[in-house]
C-alpha positions as CSV (number, residue, x, y, z in Angstrom):
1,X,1.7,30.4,-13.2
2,X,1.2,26.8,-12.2
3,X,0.4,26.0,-8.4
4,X,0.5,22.6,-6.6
5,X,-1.4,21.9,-3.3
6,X,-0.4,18.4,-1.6
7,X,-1.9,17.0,1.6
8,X,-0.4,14.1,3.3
9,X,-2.8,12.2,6.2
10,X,-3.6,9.1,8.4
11,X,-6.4,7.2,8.7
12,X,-7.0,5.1,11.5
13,X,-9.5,2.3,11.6
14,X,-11.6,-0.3,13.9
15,X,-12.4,-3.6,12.0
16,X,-14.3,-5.5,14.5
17,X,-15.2,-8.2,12.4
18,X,-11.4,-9.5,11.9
19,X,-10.3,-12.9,13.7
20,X,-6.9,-12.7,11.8
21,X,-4.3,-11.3,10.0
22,X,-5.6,-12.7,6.8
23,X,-9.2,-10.9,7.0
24,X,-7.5,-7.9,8.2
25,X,-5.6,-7.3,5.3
26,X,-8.7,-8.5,2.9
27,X,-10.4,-5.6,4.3
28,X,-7.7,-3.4,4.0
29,X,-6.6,-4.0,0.6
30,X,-10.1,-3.4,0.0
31,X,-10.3,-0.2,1.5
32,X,-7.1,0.7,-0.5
33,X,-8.5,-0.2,-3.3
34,X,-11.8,2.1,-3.2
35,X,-9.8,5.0,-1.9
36,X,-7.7,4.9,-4.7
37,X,-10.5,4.2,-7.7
38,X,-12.8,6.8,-6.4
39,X,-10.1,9.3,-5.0
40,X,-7.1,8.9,-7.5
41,X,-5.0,9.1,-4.2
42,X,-1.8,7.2,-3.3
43,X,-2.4,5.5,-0.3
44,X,-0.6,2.6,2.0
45,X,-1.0,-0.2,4.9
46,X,1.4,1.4,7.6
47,X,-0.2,-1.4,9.9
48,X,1.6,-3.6,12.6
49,X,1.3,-7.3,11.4
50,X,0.1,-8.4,14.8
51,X,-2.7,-6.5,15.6
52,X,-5.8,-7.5,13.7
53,X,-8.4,-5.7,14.4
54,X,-6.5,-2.2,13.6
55,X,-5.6,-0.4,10.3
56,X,-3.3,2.4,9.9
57,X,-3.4,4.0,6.1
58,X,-0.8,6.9,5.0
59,X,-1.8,8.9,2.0
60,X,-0.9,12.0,0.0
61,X,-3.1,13.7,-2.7
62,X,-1.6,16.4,-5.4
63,X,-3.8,18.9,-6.6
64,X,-3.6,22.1,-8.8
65,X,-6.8,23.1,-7.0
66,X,-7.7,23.8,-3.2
67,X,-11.1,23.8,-3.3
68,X,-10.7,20.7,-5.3
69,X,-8.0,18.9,-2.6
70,X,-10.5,20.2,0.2
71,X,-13.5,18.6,-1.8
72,X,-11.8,15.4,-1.8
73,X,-10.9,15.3,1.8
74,X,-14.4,15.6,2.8
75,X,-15.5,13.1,0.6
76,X,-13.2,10.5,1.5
77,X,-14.0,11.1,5.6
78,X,-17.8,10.7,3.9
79,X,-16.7,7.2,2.3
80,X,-15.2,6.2,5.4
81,X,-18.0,7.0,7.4
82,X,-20.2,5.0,5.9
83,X,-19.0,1.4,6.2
84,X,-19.9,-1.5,7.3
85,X,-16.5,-3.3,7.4
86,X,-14.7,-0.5,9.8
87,X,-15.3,2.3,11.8
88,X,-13.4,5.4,11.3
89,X,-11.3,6.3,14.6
90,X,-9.1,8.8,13.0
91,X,-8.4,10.5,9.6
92,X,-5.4,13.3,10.3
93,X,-4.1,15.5,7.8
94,X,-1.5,17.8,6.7
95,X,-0.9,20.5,4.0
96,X,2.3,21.2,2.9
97,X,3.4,24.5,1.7
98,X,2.1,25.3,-1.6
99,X,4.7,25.6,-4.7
100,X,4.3,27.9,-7.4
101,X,5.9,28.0,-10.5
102,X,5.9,30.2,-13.6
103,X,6.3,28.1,-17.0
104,X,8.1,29.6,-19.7
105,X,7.3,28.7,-23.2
């Protein structure tokens, strides 16, 4: 039987150091960029354009393993803890209902 966990989140984040839109989204894209290398999560700027010293991430992360998933979720809010660039303000997340399936040869 095959089982898949999925978690779906927000992270929320404080970049005091950005004057504009630009640096915002240099930080950002960096952030993205980590999360995603170190993580293997799919993750996205949900951001308003006009406020630049503010981040707002979606992400979702697919797992055949709990443990694993939950692993992961405390090592990302670790990552993002430790940063000079931003402070963490939020990181909210969701599990949806796990979906088993029996494979048939």
């Amino acid at each position: 039987m095959v089982t898949i966990f999925a978690v779906h989140g927000k992270i929320e984040l404080f970049l005091p150091a950005s004057q504009s839109l630009k640096e915002r989204r240099r930080i950002v894209h960096s952030v993205k960029s980590r999360l995603q290398n170190n993580f293997n999560i799919s993750i996205v700027d949900s951001s308003e354009d006009n406020v630049w010293q503010r981040a707002t991430l979606g992400f979702a992360i697919v797992s055949s393993n709990f443990s694993g998933l939950q692993e992961t979720l405390e090592a990302i809010d670790r990552h993002l803890g430790n940063n000079p660039d931003f402070e963490l303000i939020e990181l909210k997340y969701g599990y949806f209902p796990s979906i088993s399936e029996t494979l048939s040869p």
